[in-house]
C-alpha positions in Angstrom: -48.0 13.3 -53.0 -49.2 10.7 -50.5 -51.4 12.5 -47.5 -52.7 11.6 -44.2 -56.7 9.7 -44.9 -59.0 12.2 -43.9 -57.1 15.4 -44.5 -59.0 17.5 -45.8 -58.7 21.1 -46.2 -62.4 22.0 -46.5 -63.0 21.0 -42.6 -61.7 23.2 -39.9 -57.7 22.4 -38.5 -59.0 21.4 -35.5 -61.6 19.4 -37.0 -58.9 17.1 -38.9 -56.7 17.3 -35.9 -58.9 16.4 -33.2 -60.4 13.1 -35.7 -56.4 12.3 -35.8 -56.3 12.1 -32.3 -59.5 9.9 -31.8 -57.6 7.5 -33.2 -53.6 8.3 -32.7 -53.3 10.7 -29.9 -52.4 9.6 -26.2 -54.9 9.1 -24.2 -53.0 6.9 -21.7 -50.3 9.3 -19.7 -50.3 9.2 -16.1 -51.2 13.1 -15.8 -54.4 12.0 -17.9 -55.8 9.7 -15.3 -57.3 11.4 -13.3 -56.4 14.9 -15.1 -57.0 17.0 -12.4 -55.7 21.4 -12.4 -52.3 20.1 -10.2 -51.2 17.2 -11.5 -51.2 18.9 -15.0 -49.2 22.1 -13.4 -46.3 19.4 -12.6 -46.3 17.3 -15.9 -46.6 20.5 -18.0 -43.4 21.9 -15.6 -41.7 18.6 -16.2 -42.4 18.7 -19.6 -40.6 21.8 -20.7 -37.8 21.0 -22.4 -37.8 17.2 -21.7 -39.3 14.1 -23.3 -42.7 12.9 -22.0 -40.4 9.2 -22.0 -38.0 10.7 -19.8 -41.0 12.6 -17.7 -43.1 9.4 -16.8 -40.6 8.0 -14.1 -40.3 11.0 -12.2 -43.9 12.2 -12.1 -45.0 9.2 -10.6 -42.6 9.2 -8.3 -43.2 12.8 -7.4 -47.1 11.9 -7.0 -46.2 9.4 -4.6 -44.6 12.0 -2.3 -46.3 15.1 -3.3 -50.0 14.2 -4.3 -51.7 17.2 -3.8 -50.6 21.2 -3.6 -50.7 21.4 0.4 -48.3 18.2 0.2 -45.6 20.1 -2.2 -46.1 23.7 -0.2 -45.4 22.3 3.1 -42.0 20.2 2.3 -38.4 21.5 2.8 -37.0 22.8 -0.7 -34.1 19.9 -0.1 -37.0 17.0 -0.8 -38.4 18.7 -3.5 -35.1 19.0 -5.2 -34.0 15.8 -4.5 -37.0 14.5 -6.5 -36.4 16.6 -9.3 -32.3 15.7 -9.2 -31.8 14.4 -12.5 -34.5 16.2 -15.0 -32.2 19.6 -15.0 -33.1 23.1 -14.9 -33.8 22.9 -11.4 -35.7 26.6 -11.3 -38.0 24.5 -12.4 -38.4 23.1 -9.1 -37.9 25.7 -7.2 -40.5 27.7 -8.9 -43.0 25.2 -8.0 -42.2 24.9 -4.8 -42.6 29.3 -4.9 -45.7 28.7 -6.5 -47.3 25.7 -4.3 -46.8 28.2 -1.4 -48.0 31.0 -2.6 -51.1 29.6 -3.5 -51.6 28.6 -0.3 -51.4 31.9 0.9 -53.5 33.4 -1.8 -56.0 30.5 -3.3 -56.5 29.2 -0.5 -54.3 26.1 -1.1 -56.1 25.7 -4.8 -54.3 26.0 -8.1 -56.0 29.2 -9.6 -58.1 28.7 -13.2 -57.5 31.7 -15.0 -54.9 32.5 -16.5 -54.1 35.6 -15.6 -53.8 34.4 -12.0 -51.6 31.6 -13.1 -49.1 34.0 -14.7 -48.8 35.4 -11.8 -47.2 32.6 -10.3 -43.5 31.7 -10.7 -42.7 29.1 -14.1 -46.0 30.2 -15.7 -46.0 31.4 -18.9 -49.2 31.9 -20.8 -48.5 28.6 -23.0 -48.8 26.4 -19.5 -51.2 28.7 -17.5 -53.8 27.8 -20.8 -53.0 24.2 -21.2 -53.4 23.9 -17.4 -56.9 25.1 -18.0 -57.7 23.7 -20.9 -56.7 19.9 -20.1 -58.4 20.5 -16.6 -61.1 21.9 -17.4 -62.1 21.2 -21.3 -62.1 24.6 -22.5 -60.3 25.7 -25.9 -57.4 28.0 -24.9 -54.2 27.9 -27.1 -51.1 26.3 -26.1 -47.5 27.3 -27.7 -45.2 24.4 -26.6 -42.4 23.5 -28.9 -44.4 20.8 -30.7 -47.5 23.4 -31.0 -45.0 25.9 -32.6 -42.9 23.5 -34.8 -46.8 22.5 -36.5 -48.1 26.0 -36.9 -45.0 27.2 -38.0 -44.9 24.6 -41.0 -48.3 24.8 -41.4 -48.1 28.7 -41.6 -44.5 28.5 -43.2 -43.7 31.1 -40.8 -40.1 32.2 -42.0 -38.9 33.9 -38.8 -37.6 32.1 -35.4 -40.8 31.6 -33.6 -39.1 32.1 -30.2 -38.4 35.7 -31.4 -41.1 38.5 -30.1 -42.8 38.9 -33.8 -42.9 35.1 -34.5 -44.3 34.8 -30.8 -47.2 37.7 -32.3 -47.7 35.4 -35.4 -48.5 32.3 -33.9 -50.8 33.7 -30.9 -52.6 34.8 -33.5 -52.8 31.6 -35.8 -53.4 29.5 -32.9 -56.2 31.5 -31.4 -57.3 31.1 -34.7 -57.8 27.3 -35.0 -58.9 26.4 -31.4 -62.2 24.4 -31.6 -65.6 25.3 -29.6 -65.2 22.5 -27.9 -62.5 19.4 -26.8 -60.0 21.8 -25.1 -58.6 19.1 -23.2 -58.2 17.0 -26.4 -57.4 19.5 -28.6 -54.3 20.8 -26.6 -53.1 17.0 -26.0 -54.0 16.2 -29.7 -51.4 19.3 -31.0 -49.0 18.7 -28.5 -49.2 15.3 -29.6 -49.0 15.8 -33.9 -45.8 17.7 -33.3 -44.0 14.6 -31.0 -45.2 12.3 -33.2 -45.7 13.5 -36.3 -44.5 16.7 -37.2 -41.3 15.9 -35.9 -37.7 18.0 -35.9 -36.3 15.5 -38.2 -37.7 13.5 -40.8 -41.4 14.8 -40.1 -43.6 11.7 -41.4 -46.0 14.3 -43.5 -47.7 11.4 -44.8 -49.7 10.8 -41.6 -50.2 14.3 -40.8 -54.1 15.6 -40.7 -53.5 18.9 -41.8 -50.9 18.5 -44.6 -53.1 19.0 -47.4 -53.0 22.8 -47.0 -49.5 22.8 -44.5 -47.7 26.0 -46.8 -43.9 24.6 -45.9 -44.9 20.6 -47.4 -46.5 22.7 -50.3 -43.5 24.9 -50.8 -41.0 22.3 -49.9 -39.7 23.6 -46.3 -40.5 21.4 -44.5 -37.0 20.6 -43.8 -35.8 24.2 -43.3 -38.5 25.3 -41.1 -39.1 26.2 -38.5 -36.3 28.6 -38.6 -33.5 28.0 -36.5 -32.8 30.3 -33.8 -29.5 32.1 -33.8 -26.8 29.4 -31.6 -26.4 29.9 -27.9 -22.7 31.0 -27.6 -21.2 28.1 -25.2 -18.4 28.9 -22.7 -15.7 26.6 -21.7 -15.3 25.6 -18.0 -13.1 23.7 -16.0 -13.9 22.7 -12.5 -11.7 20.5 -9.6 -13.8 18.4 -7.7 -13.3 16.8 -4.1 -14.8 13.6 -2.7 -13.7 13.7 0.7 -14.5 10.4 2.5 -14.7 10.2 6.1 -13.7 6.6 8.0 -17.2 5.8 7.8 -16.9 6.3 3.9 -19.6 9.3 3.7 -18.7 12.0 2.0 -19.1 15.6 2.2 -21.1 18.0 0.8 -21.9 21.5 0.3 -25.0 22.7 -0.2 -25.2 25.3 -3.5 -26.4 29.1 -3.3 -30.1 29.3 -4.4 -29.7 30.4 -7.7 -27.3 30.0 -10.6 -25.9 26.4 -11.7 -27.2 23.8 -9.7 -29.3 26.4 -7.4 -29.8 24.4 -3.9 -28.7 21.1 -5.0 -25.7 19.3 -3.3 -22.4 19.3 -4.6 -19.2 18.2 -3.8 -16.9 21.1 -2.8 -15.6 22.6 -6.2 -13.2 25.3 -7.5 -11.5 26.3 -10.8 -7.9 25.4 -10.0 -6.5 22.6 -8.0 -5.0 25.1 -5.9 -7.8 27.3 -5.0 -9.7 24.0 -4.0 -6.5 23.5 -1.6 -7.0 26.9 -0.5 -10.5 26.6 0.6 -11.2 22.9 1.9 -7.4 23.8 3.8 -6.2 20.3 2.8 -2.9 19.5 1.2 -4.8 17.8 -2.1 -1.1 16.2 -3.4 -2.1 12.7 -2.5 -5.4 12.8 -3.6 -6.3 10.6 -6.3 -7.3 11.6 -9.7 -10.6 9.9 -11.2 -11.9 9.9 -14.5 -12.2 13.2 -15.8 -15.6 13.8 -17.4 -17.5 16.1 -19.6 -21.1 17.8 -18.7 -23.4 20.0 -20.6 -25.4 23.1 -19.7 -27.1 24.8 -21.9 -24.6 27.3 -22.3 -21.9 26.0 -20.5 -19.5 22.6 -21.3 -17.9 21.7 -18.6 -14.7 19.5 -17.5 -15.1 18.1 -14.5 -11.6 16.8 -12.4 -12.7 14.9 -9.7 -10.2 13.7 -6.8 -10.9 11.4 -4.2 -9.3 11.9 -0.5 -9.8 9.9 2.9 -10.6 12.6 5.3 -8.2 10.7 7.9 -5.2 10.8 5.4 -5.7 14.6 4.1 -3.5 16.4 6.1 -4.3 20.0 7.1 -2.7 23.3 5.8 -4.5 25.7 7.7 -6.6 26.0 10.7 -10.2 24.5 9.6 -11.5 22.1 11.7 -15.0 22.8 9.8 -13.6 22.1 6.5 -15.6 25.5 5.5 -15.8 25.8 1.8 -16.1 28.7 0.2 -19.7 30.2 -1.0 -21.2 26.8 0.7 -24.0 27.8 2.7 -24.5 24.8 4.7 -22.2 21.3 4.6 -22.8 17.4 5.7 -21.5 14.2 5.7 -24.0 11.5 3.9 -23.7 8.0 3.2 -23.1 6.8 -0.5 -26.6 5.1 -1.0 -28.6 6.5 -2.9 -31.4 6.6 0.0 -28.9 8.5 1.8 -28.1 11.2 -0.1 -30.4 14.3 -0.7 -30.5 16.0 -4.0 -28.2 16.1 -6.2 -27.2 17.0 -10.0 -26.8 14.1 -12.7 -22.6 14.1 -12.9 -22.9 13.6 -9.0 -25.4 10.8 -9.5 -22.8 8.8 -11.9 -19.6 9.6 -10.2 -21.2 8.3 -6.6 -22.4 5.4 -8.2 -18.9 4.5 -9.2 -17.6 4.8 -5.9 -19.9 3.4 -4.2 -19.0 0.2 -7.1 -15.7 0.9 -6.3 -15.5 0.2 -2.5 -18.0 -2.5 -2.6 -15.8 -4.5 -4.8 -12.6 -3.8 -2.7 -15.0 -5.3 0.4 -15.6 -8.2 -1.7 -12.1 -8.8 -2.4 -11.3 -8.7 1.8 
């Protein structure tokens, strides 16, 4: 069996790991430079869940317009979400918008260092509260990511679900174990790092891995079956009728969304399940209305059909009283133009269906 050079199991884990990293590891990602307490917090947020590939784009951009704490804690929810429109699981945002605020009311407009203070705020867990304070600050503290779980449980060939309360127990434990005296900051980025590179879901490359010489599931021939696999999210079906209502100056309306469940304060077009309870609450016959390309989205537990229809406000005509066009459950509604610069936050579907409209109308100019 081929093995990584230099793994070898007489020196400590983190001793092989951290050698690995000296000369594999990433050292150049934007959060790094300069790696201060905050602008880890938002690239360990934007990490959950979503590739460090996909992460880059927006966390510069966010930097731009929210450099520092005071900067995120004193701008209207709508601009924070419209930065975040497209990365999903918009709690996310929200709970750092929470948590900018509140430690401006309690830390004095500082990101806290310890991590039971950090759990206290909204989105932290233990995992990001310590690698907040170990990449900020240098000292050890273990991280459990999914890349830091997917290596310890191989290494450990843990053969529970590590998500589950006792695999959670387990691997505390094993990675308390290995943290180094020193190198916090490198060691967290170094086993984040083996398990997106190395110790990957699929076809893990084992022969460049540091710590494979005494990793249990290479040895007992797991490494494809482990970790184990949680039990499948049961996934509900869901159709949804959408309306893009255009006024004469082609904006279109939206409706802002409640604060929490799908889409929590994003905009949306005005939505229901049938056709006819869409009729029912925009009060617009919808029989002219034409049809667009339906189209599929998936949550994480939900996959839904999406109809859109497209209607000129001026040619929808009116079955009851509703001058406002009121939507049901829509806290607050707007017209906005169909640049993107015009439009405030919005989820991913949105994003691709606008852009087709806004194709569509600029070629039927072009055609005038």
């Amino acid at each position: 069996m081929d093995t990584a050079a230099g793994s070898n199991p007489n020196q400590p884990f983190a001793t092989r790991l951290l050698a690995w990293f000296d000369q594999h590891g990433r050292k150049n990602l934007p959060w790094q430079h300069p790696r201060t307490p905050y602008r880890v917090w938002i690239s360990e947020i934007m990490l959950q869940q979503t590739q460090v590939s996909t992460v880059i784009p927006y966390f510069e951009r966010w930097m731009l317009r929210f450099p520092e704490l005071v900067t995120l804690a004193a701008a209207p929810l709508d601009d924070v979400l419209e930065h975040w429109a497209g990365l999903g699981y918009y709690a996310r945002a929200r709970n750092l918008h929470r948590a900018a605020k509140l430690c401006m009311e309690r830390h004095d407009g500082d990101l806290p260092l310890t991590a039971e203070e950090l759990c206290e705020l909204p989105g932290i867990g233990l995992s990001t509260a310590n690698a907040i304070i170990s990449q900020s600050t240098g000292l050890p503290a273990a991280v459990l990511d999914g890349n830091a779980r997917r290596v310890l449980a191989r290494h450990i060939s843990l053969e529970i679900w590590p998500g589950s309360p006792a695999g959670q127990k387990i691997l505390w434990a094993k990675a308390e174990q290995r943290l180094p005296k020193s190198r916090g900051d490198d060691y967290t980025q170094a086993i984040m790092d083996l398990g997106a590179l190395v110790c990957l879901r699929s076809k893990p490359r084992c022969t460049e891995c540091p710590v494979s010489e005494d990793c249990r599931a290479l040895l007992e021939g797991a490494v494809n079956r482990l970790p184990v696999a949680k039990t499948p999210t049961k996934v509900s079906q869901r159709g949804v009728y959408w309306l893009a209502l255009l006024d004469e100056q082609q904006r279109i309306l939206l409706q802002k969304r409640p604060p929490t469940g799908i889409w929590g304060g994003l905009w949306c077009l005005p939505e229901a399940d049938s056709l006819q309870q869409l009729e029912l609450d925009c009060g617009l016959d919808l029989s002219t209305a034409q049809s667009l390309d339906k189209r599929a989205h998936r949550l994480t537990h939900i996959a839904m059909s999406i109809h859109p229809l497209l209607l000129d406000a001026k040619s929808g005509k009116q079955v009851k009283p509703n001058p406002e066009l009121q939507v049901r459950e829509a806290t607050e509604q707007r017209w906005f133009g169909l640049e993107p610069t015009q439009l405030p936050g919005i989820p991913r579907p949105l994003v691709t269906l606008l852009a087709e409209l806004r194709q569509q109308y600029s070629s039927a100019k072009s055609c005038t």
